[in-house]
N, C-alpha and C positions, 0 to 999 in steps of 0.2 A: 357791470358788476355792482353789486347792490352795497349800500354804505357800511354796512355790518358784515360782509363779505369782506370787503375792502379792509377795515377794522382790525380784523381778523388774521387776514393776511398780514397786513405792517407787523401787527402782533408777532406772527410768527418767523418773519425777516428780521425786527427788530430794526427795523426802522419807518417814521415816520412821512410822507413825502408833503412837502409843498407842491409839486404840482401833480395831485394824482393821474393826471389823465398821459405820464408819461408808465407810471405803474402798470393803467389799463393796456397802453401799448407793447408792453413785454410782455404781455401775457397774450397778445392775440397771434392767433397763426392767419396765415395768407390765405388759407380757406375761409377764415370765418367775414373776407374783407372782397369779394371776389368784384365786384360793381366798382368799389375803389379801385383796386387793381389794375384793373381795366381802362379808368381814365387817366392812367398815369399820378395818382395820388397816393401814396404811401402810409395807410392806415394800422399797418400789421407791423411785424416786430423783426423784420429780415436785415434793417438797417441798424436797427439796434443791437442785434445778433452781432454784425460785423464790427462795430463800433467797443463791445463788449469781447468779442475774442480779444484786439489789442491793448483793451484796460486791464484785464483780466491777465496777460501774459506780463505786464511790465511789473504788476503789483505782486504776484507771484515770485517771479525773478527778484523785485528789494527785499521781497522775505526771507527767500534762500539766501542771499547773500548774507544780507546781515544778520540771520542764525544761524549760518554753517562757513564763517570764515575759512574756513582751511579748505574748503573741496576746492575742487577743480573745476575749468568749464564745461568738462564734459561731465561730471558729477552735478554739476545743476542745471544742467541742460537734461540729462533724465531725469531730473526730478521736477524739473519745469512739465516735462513732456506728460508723468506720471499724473502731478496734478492737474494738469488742463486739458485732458485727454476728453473724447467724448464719455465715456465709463464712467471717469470720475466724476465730472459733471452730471450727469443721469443721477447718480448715487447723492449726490448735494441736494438736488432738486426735490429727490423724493423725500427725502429728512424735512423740508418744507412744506413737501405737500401739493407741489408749484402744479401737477394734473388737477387737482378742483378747481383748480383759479383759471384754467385756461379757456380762452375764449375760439372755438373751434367750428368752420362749416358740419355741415350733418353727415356727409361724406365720412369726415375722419372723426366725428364722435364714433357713428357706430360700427369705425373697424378699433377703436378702441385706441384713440389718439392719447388721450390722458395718461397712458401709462408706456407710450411707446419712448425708447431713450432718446432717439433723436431729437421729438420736438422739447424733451425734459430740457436737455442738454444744450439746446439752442435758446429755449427759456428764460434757462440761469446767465448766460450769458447775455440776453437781452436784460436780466434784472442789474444787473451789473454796470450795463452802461445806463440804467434809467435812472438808478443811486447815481452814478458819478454827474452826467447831466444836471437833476436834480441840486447837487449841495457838492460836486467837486471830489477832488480825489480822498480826502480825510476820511467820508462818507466809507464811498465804495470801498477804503484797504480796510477800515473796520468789518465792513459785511463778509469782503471775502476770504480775512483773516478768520474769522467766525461763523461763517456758514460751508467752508472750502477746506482751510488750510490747517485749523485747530484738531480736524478731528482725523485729518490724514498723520498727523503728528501723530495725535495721542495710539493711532494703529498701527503707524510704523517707524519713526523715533527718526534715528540717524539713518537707519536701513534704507529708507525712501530713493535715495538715488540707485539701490541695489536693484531695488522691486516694483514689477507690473504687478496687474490685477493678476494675470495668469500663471506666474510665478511665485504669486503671493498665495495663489489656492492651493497651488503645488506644495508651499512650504507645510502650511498648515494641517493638510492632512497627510505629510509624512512624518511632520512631528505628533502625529495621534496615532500611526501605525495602516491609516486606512488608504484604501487602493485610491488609482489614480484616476483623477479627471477623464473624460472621454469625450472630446469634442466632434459633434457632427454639422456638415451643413444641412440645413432643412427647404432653404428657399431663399432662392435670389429672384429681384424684382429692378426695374426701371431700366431706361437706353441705356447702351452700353457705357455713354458719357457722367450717367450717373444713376449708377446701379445701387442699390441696397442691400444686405445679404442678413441673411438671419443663417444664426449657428445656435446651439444647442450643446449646453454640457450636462454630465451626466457622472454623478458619486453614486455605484449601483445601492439600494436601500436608503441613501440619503439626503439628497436634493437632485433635484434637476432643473435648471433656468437657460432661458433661451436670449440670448441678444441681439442688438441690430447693429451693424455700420457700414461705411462706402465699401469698404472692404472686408475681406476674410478675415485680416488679423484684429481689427477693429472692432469685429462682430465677436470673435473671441474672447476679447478685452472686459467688452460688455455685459458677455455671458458669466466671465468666470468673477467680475464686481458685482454681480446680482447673487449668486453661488455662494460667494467669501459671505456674504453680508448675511443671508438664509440661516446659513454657517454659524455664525460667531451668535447672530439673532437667536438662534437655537438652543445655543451653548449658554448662554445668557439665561434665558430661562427654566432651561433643565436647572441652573444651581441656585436658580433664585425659588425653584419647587424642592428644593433638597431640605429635612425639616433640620432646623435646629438640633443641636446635640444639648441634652438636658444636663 
């Protein structure tokens, strides 16, 4: 990654690293590292990944508690699940942009890795642990209070332990009168020990977005957080082209 890439990026994380080359490591997938791989050397961002699922679950969890005193454990325990779900994650990563910065074999450039959720979503969670590595926990609850959790707030308020992605799409377009979501599968792929599946939802006239995960429900999830966002993205702009009243 080139220093004004690099630059650029902190820019848009909003934070700075002392040791860059743990940055370049969340950003590389196991394709782009395959000769390492190989001899047993850990170049790519799979451990970071792991390392960043349980920073990201603990700092999440002191959130909710200490903004939502009165729920329940099973009230934050959805809402743990909601924000760290693969969806949500995907939906974080692209607000950063975290596909340009990925370091990818040629393989998965040209089936179009930068924009698939999974590696989004495995990503943000390798940036996670490469901020806390980096400069420790203060670090990392600022990033993923403010690249994660600020803006699931600001979209669903106290609601959050109520609502999925796909529950959340449901809500919104029966509070606008328009018909319902239509999810299809389109294609599953990989052993049966770990398959991948893509589904597809479908607002007739007005968006269609397709998602990925291990599972059916997963893949769901993902589709109708890319749908919501098209959504709201849309809406946003129609009233921001609405002219002024003189």
């Amino acid at each position: 990654m080139g220093e004004k890439r690099l630059e650029d990026l902190e820019q848009a994380i909003g934070y700075r690293f002392r040791q860059p080359e743990l940055l370049e490591r969340a950003l590389t997938h196991r394709s782009a590292t395959p000769e390492e791989a190989a001899s047993g050397i850990r170049a790519d961002n799979e451990q970071l990944e792991y390392l960043g699922d349980a920073v990201l679950g603990m700092l999440v969890s002191e959130y909710l508690v200490g903004a939502f005193p009165s729920w329940s454990e099973g009230q934050l325990s959805k809402s743990r699940a909601r924000l760290v779900n693969a969806a949500s994650l995907y939906t974080a990563a692209r607000r950063l942009n975290l596909g340009n910065h990925l370091r990818l074999g040629k393989g998965e450039e040209k089936t179009g890795g930068r924009e698939k959720p999974a590696l989004l979503a495995d990503a943000f969670e390798a940036l996670v642990a490469a901020i806390f590595l980096d400069a420790g926990l203060p670090a990392s609850r600022d990033f993923v209070k403010r690249a994660l959790v600020d803006s699931a707030i600001d979209l669903e308020g106290s609601r959050l332990e109520l609502s999925d992605h796909k529950s959340a799409l449901q809500e919104f377009l029966q509070a606008k009168g328009l018909p319902s979501a239509r999810y299809t599968m389109v294609r599953e792929a990989g052993p049966d020990h770990r398959k991948t599946f893509w589904m597809e939802v479908d607002v007739p006239g007005l968006v269609n977005a397709t998602g990925t995960g291990t599972n059916k429900k997963e893949a769901e999830q993902s589709a109708a957080a890319q749908a919501l966002e098209l959504l709201r993205a849309s809406e946003v702009k129609a009233l921001n082209a609405r002219p002024l009243r003189e």
